[in-house]
mmCIF file of the N, C-alpha and C atoms, coordinates in Angstrom:
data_MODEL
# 
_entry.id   MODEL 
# 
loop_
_atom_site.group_PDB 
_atom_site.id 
_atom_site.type_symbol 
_atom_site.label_atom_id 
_atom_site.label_alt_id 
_atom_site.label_comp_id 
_atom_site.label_asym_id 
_atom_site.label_entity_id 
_atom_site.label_seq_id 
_atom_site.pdbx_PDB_ins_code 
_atom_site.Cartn_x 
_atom_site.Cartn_y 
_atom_site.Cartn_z 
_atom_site.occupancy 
_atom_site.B_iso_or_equiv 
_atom_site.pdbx_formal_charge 
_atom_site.auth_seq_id 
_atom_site.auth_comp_id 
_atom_site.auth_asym_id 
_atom_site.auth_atom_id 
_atom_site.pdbx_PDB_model_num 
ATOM 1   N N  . UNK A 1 1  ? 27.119 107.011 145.117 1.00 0.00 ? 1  UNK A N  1 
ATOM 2   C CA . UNK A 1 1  ? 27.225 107.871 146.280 1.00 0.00 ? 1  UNK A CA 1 
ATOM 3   C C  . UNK A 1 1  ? 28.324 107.336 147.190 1.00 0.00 ? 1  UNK A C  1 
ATOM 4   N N  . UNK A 1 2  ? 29.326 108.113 147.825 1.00 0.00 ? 2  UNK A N  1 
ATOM 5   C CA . UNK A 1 2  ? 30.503 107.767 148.802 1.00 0.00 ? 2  UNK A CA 1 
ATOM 6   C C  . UNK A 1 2  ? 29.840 108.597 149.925 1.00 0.00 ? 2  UNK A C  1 
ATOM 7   N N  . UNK A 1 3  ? 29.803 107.557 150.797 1.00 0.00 ? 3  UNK A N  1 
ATOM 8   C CA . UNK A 1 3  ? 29.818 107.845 152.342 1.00 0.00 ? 3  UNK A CA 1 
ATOM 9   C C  . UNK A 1 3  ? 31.351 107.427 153.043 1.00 0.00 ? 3  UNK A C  1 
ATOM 10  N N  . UNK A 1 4  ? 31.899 108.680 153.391 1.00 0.00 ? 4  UNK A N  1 
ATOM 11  C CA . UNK A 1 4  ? 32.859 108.303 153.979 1.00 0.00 ? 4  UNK A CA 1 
ATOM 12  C C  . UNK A 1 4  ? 33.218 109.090 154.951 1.00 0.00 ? 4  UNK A C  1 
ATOM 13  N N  . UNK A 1 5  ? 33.553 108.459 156.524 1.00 0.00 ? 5  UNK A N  1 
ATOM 14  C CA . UNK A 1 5  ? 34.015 109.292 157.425 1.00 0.00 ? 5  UNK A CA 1 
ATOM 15  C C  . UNK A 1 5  ? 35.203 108.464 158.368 1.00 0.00 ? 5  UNK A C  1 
ATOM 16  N N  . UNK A 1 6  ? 35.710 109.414 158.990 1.00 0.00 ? 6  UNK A N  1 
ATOM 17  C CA . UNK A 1 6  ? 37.043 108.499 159.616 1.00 0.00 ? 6  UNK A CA 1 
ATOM 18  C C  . UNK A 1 6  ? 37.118 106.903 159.931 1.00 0.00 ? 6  UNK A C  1 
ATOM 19  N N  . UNK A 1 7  ? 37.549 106.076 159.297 1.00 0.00 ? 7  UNK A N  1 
ATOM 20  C CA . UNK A 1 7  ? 37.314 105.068 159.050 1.00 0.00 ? 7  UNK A CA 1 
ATOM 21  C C  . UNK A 1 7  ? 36.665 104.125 158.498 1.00 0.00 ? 7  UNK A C  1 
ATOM 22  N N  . UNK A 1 8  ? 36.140 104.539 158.067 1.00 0.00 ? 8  UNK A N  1 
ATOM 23  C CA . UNK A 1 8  ? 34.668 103.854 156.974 1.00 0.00 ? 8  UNK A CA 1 
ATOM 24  C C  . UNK A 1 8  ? 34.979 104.510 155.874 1.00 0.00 ? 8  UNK A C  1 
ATOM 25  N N  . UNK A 1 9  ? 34.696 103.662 154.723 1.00 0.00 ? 9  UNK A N  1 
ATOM 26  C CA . UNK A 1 9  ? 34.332 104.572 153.553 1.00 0.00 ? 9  UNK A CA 1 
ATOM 27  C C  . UNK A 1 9  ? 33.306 103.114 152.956 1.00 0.00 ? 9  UNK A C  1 
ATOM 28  N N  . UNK A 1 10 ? 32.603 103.767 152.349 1.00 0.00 ? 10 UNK A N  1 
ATOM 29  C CA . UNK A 1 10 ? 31.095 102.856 152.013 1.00 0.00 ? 10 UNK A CA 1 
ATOM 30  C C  . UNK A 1 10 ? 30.556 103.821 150.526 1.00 0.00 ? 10 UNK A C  1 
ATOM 31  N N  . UNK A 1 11 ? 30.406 102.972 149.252 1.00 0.00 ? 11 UNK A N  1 
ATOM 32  C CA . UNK A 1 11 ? 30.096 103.060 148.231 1.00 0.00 ? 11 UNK A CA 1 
ATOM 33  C C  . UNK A 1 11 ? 29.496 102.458 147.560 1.00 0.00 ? 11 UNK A C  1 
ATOM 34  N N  . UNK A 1 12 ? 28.333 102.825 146.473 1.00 0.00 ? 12 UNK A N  1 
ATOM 35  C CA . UNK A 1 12 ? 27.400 102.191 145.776 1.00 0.00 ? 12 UNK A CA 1 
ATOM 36  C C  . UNK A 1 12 ? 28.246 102.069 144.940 1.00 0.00 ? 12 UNK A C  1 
ATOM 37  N N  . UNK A 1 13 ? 29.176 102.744 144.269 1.00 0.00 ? 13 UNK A N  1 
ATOM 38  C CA . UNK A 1 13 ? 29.613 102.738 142.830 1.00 0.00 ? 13 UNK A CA 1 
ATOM 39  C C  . UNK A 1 13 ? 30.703 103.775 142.476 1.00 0.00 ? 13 UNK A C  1 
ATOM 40  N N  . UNK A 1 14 ? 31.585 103.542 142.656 1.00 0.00 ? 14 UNK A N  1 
ATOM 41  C CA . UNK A 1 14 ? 32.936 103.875 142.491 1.00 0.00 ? 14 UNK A CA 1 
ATOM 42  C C  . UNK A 1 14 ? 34.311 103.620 141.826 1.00 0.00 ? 14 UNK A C  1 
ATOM 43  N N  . UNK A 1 15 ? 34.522 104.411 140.812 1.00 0.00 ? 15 UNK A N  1 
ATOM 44  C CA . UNK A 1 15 ? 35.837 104.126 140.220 1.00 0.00 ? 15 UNK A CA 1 
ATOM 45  C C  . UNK A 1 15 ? 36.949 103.824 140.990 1.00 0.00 ? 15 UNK A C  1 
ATOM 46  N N  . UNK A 1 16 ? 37.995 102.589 140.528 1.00 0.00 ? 16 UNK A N  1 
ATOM 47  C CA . UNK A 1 16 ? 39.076 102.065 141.149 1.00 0.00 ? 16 UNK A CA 1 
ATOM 48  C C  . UNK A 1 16 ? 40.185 103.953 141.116 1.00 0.00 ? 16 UNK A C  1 
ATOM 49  N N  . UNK A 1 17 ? 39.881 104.746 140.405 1.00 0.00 ? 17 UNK A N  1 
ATOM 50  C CA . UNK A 1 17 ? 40.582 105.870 140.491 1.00 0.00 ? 17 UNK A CA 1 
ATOM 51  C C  . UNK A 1 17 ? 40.124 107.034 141.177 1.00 0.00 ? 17 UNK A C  1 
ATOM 52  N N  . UNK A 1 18 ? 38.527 106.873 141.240 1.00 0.00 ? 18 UNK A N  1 
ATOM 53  C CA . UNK A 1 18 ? 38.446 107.906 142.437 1.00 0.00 ? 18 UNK A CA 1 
ATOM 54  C C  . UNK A 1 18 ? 38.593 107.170 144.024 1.00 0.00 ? 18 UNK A C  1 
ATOM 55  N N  . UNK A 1 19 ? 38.127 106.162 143.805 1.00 0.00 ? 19 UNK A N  1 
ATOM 56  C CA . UNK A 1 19 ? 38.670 105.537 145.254 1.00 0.00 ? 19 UNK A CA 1 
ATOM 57  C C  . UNK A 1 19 ? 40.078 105.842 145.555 1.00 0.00 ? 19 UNK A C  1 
ATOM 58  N N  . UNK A 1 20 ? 40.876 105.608 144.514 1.00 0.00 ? 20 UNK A N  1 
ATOM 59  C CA . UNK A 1 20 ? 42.188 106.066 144.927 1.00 0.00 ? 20 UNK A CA 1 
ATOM 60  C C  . UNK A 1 20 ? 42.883 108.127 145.132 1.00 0.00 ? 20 UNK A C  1 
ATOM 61  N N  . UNK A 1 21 ? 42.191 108.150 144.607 1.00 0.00 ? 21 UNK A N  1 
ATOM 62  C CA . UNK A 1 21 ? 41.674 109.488 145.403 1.00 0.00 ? 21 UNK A CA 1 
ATOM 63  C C  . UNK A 1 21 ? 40.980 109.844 146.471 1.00 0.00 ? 21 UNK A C  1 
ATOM 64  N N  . UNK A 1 22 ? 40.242 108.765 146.452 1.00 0.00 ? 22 UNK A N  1 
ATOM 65  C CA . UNK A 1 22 ? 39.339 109.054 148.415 1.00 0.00 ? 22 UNK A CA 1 
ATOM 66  C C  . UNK A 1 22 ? 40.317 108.411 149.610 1.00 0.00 ? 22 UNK A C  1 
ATOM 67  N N  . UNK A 1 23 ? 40.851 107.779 148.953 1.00 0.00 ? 23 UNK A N  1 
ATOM 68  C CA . UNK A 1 23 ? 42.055 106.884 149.911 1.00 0.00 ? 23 UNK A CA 1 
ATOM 69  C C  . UNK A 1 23 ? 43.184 107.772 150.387 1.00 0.00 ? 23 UNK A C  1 
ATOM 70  N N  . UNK A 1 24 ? 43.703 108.502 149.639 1.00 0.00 ? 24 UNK A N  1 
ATOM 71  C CA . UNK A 1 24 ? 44.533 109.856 149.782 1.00 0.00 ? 24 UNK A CA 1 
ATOM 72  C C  . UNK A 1 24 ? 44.792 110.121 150.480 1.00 0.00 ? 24 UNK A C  1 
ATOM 73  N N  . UNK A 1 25 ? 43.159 110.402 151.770 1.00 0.00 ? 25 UNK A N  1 
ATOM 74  C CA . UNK A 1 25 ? 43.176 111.264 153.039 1.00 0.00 ? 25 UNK A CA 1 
ATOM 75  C C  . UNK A 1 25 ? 43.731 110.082 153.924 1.00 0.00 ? 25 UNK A C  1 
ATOM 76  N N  . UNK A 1 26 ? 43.115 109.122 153.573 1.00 0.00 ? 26 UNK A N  1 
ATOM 77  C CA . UNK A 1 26 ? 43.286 107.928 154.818 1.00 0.00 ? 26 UNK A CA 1 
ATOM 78  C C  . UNK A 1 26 ? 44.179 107.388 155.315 1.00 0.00 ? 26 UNK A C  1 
ATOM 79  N N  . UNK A 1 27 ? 45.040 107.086 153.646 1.00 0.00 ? 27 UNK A N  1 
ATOM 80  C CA . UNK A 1 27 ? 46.572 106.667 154.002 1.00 0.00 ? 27 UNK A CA 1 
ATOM 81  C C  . UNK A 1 27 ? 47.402 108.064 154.031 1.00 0.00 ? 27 UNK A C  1 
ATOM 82  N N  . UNK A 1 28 ? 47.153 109.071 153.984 1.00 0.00 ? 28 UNK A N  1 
ATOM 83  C CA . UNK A 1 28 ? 48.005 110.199 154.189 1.00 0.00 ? 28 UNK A CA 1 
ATOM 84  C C  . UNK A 1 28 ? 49.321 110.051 153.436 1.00 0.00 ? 28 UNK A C  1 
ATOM 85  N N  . UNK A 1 29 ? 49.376 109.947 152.549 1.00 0.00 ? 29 UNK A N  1 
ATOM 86  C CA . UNK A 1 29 ? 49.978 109.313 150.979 1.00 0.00 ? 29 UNK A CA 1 
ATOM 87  C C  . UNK A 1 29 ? 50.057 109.554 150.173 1.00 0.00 ? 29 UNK A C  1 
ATOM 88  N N  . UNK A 1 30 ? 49.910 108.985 148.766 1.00 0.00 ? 30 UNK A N  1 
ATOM 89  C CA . UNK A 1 30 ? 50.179 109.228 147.347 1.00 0.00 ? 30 UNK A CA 1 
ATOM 90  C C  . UNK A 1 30 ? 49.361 107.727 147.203 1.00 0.00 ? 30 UNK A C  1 
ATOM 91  N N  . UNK A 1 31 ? 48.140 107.947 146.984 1.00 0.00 ? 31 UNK A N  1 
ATOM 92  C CA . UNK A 1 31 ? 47.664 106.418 146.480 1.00 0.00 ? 31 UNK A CA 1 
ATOM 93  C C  . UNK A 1 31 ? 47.309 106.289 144.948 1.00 0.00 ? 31 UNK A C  1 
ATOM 94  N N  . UNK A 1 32 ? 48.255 105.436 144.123 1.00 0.00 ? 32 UNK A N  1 
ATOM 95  C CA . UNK A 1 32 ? 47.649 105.099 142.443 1.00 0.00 ? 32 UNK A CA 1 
ATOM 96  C C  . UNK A 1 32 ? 47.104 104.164 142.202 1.00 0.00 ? 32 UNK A C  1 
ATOM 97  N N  . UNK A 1 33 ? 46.124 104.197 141.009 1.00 0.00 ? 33 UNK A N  1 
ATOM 98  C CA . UNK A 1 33 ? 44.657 103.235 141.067 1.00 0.00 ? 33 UNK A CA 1 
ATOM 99  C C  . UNK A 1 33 ? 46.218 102.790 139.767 1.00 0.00 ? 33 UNK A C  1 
ATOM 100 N N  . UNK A 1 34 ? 46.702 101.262 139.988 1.00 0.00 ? 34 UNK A N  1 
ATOM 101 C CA . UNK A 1 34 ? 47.371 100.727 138.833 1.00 0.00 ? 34 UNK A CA 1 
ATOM 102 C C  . UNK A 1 34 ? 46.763 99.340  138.664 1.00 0.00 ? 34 UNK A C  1 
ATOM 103 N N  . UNK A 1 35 ? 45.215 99.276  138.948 1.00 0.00 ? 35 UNK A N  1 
ATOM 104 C CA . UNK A 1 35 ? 44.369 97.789  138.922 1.00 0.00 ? 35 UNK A CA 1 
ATOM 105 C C  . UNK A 1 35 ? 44.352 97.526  137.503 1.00 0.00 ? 35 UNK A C  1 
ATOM 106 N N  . UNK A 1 36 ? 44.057 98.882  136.781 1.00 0.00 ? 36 UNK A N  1 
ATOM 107 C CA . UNK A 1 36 ? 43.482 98.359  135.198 1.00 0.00 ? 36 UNK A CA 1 
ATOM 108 C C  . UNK A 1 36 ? 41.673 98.662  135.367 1.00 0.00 ? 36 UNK A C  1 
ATOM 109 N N  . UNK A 1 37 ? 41.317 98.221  136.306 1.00 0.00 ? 37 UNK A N  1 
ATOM 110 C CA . UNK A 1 37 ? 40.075 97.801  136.687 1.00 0.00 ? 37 UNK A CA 1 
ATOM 111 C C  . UNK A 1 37 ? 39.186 98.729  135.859 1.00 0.00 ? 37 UNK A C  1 
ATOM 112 N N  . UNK A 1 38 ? 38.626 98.816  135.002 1.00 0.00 ? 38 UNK A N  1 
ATOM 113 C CA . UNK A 1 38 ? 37.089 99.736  134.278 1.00 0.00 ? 38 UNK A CA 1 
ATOM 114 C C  . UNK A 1 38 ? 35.876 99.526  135.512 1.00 0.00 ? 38 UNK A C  1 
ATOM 115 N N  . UNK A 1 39 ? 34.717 100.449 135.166 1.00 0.00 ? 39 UNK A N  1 
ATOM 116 C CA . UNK A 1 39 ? 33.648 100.150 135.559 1.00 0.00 ? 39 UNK A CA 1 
ATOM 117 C C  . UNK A 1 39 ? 33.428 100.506 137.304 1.00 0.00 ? 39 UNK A C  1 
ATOM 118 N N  . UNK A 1 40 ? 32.613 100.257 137.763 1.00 0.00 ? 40 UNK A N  1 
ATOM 119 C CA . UNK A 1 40 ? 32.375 100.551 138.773 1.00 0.00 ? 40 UNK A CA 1 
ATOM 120 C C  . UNK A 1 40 ? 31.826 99.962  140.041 1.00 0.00 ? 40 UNK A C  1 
ATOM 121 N N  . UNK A 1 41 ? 32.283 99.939  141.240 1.00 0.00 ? 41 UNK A N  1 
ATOM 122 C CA . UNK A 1 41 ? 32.187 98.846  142.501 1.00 0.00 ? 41 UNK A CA 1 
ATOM 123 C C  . UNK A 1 41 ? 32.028 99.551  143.321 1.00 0.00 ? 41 UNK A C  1 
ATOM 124 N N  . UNK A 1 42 ? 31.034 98.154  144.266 1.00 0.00 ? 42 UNK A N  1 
ATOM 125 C CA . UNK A 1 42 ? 30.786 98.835  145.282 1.00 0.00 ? 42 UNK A CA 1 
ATOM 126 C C  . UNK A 1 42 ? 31.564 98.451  146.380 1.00 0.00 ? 42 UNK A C  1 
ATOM 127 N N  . UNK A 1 43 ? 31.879 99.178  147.457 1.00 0.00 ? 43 UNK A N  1 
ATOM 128 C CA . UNK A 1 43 ? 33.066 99.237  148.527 1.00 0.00 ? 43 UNK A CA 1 
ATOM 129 C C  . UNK A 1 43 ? 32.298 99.356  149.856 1.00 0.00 ? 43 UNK A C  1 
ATOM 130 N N  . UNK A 1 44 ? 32.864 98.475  150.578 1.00 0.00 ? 44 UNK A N  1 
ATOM 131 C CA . UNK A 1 44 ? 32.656 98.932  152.091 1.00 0.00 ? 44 UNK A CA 1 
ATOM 132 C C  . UNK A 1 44 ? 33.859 98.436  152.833 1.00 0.00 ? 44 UNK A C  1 
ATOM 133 N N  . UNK A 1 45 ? 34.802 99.482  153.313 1.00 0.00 ? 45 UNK A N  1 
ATOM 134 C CA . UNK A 1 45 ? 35.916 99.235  153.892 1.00 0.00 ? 45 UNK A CA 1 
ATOM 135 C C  . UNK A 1 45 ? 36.093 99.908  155.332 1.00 0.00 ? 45 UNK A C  1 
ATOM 136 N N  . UNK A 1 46 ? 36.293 99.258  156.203 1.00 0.00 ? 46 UNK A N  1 
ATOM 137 C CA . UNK A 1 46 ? 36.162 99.477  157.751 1.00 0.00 ? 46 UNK A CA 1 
ATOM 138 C C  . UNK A 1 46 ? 38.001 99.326  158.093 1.00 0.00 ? 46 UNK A C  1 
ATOM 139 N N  . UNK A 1 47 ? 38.202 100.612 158.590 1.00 0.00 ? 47 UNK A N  1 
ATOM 140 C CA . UNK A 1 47 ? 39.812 100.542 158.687 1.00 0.00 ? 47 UNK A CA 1 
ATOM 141 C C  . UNK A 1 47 ? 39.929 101.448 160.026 1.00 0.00 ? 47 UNK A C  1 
ATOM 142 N N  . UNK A 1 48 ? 41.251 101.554 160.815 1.00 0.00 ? 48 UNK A N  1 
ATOM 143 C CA . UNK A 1 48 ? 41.309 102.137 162.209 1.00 0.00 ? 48 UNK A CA 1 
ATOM 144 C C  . UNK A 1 48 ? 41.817 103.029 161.693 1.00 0.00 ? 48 UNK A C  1 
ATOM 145 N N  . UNK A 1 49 ? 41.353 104.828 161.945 1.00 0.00 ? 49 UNK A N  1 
ATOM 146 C CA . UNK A 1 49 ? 41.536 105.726 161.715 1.00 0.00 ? 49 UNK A CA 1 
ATOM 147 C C  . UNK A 1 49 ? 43.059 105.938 162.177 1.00 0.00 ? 49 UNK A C  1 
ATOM 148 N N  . UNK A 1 50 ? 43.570 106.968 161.280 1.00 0.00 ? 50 UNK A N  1 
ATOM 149 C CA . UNK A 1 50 ? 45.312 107.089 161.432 1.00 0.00 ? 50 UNK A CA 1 
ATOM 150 C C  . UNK A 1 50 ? 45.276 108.216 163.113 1.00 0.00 ? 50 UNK A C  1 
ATOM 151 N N  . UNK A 1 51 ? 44.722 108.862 163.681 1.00 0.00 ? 51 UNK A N  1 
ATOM 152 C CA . UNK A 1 51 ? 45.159 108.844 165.175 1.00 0.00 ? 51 UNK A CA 1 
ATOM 153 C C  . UNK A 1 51 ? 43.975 108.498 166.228 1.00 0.00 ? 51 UNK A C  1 
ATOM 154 N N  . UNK A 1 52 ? 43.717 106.896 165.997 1.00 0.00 ? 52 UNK A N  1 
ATOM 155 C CA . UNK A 1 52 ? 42.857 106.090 166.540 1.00 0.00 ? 52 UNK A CA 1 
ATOM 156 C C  . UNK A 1 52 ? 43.844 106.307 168.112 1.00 0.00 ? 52 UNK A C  1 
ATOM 157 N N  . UNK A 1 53 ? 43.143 106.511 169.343 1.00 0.00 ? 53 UNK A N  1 
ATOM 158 C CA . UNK A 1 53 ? 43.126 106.629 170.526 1.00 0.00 ? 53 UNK A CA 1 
ATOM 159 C C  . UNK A 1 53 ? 43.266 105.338 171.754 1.00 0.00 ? 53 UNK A C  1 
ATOM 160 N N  . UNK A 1 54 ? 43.753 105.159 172.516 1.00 0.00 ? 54 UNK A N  1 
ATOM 161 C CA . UNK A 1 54 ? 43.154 104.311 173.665 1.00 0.00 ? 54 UNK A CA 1 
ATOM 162 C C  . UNK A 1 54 ? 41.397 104.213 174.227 1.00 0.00 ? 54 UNK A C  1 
ATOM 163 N N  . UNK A 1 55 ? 40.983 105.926 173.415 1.00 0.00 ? 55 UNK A N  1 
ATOM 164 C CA . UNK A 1 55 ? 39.566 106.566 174.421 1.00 0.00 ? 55 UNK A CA 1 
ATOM 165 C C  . UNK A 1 55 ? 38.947 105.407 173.288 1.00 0.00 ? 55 UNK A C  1 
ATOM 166 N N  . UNK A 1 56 ? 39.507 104.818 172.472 1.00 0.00 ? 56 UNK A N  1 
ATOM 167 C CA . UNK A 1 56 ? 38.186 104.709 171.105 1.00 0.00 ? 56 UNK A CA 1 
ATOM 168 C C  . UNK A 1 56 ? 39.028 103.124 170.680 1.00 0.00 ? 56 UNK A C  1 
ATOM 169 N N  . UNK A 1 57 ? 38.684 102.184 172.316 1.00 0.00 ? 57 UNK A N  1 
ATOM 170 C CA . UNK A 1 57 ? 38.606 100.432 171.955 1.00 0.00 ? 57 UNK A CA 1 
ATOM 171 C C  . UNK A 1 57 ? 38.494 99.919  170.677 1.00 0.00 ? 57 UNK A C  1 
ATOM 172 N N  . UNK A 1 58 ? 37.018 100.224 170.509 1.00 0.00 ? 58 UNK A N  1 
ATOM 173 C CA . UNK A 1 58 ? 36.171 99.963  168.435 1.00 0.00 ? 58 UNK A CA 1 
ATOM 174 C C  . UNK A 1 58 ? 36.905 100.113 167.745 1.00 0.00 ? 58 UNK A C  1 
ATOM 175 N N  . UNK A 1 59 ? 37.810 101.221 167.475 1.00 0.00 ? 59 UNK A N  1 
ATOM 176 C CA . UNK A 1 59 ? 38.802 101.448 166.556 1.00 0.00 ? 59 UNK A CA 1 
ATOM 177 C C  . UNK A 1 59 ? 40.427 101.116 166.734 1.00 0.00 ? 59 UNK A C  1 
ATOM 178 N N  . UNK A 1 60 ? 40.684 100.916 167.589 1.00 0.00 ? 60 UNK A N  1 
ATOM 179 C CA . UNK A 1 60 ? 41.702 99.930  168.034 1.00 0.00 ? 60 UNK A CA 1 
ATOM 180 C C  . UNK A 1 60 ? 41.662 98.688  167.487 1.00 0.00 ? 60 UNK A C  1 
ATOM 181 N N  . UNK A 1 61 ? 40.448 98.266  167.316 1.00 0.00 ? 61 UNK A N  1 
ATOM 182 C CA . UNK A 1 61 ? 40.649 97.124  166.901 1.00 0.00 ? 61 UNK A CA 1 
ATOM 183 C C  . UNK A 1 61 ? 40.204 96.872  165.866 1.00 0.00 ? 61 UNK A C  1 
ATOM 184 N N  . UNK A 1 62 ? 39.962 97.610  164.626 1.00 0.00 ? 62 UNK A N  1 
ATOM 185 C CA . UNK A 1 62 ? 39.991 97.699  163.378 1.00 0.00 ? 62 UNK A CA 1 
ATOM 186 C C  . UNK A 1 62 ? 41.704 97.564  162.808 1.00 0.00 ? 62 UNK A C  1 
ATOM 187 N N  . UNK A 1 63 ? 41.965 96.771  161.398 1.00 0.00 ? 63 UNK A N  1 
ATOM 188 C CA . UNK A 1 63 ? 42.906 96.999  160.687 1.00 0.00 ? 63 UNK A CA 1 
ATOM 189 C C  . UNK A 1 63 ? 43.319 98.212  160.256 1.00 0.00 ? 63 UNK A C  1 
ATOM 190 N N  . UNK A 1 64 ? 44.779 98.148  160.216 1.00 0.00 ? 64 UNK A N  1 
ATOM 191 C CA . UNK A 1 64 ? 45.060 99.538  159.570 1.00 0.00 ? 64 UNK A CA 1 
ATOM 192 C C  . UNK A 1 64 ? 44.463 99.920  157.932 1.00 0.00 ? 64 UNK A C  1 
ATOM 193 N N  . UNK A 1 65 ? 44.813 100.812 157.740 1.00 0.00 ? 65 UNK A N  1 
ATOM 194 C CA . UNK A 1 65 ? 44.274 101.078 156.079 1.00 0.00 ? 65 UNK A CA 1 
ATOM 195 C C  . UNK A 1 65 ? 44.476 100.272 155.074 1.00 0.00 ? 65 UNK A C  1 
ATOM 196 N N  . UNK A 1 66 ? 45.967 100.030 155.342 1.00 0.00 ? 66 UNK A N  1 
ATOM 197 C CA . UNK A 1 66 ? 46.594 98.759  154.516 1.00 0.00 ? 66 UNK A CA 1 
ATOM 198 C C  . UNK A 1 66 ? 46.430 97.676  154.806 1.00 0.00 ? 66 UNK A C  1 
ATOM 199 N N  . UNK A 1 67 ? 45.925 97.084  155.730 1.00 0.00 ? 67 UNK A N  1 
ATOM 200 C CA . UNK A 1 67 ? 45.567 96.147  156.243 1.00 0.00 ? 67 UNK A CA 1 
ATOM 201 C C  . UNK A 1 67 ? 44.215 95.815  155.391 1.00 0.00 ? 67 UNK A C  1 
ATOM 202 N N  . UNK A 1 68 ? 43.436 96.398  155.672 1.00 0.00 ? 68 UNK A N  1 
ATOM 203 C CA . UNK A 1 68 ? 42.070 96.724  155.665 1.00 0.00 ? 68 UNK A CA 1 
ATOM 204 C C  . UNK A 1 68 ? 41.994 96.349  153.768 1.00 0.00 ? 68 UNK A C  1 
ATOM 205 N N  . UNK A 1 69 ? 42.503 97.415  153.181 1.00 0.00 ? 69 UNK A N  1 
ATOM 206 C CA . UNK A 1 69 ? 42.460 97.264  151.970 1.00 0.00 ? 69 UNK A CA 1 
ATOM 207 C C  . UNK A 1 69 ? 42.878 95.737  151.240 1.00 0.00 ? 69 UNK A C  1 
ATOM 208 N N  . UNK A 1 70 ? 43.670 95.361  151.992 1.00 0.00 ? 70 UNK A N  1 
ATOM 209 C CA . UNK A 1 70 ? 43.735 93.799  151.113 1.00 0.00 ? 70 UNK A CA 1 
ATOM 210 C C  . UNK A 1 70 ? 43.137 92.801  151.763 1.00 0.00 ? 70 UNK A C  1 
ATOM 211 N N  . UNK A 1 71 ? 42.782 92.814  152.685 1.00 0.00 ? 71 UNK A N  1 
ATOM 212 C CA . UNK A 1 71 ? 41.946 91.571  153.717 1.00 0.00 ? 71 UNK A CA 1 
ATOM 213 C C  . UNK A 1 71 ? 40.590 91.776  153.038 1.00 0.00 ? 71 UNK A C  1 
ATOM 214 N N  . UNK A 1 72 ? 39.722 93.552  153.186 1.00 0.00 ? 72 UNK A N  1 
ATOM 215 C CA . UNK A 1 72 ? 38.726 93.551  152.490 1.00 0.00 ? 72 UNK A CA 1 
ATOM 216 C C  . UNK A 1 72 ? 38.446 93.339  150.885 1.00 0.00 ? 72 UNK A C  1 
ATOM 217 N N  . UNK A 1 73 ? 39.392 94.234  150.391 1.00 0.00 ? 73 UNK A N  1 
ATOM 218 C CA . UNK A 1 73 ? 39.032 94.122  149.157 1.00 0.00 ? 73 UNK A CA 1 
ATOM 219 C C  . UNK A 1 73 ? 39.880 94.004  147.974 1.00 0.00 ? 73 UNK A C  1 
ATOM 220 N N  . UNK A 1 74 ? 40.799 93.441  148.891 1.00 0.00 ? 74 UNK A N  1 
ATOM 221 C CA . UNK A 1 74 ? 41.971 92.240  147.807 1.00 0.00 ? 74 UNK A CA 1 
ATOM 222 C C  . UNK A 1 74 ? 42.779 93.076  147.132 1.00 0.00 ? 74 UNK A C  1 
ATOM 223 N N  . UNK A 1 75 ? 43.371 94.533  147.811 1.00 0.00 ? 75 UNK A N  1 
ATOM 224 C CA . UNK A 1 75 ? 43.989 95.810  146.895 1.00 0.00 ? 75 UNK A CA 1 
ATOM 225 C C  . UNK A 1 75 ? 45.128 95.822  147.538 1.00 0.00 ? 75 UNK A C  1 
ATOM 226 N N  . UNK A 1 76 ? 46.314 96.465  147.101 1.00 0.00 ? 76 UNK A N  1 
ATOM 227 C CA . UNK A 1 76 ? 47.848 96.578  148.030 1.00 0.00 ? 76 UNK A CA 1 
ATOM 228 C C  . UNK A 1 76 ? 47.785 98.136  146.931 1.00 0.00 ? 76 UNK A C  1 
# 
């Protein structure tokens, strides 16, 4: 199951290629799953939404997407 909403995305079990398809929206991009990786993981990635605000501190101070993705879960 993917729970994901502006900034969060949280998964029991997820392909390195549909993640890179759920990533899509986030990085507003072209994202390719080129890990190799089989099988399936679970994800919880906390990133500052792409028009994160002054009104919204919390998310200010989250990493960007790219950020986020290799600090959390070791991906570029």
């Amino acid at each position: 199951m993917i729970r994901s909403r502006l900034g969060q995305l949280h998964s029991g079990a997820i392909s390195m290629g549909v993640l890179a398809k759920v990533l899509y929206q986030a990085a507003e991009r072209i994202v390719m799953d080129k890990t190799g990786l089989p099988g399936w993981y679970e994800v919880e990635l906390d990133y500052r939404p792409p028009f994160a605000s002054a009104d919204s501190p919390d998310a200010l101070a989250l990493p960007s997407i790219f950020t986020a993705l290799e600090e959390q879960l070791g991906l570029r």
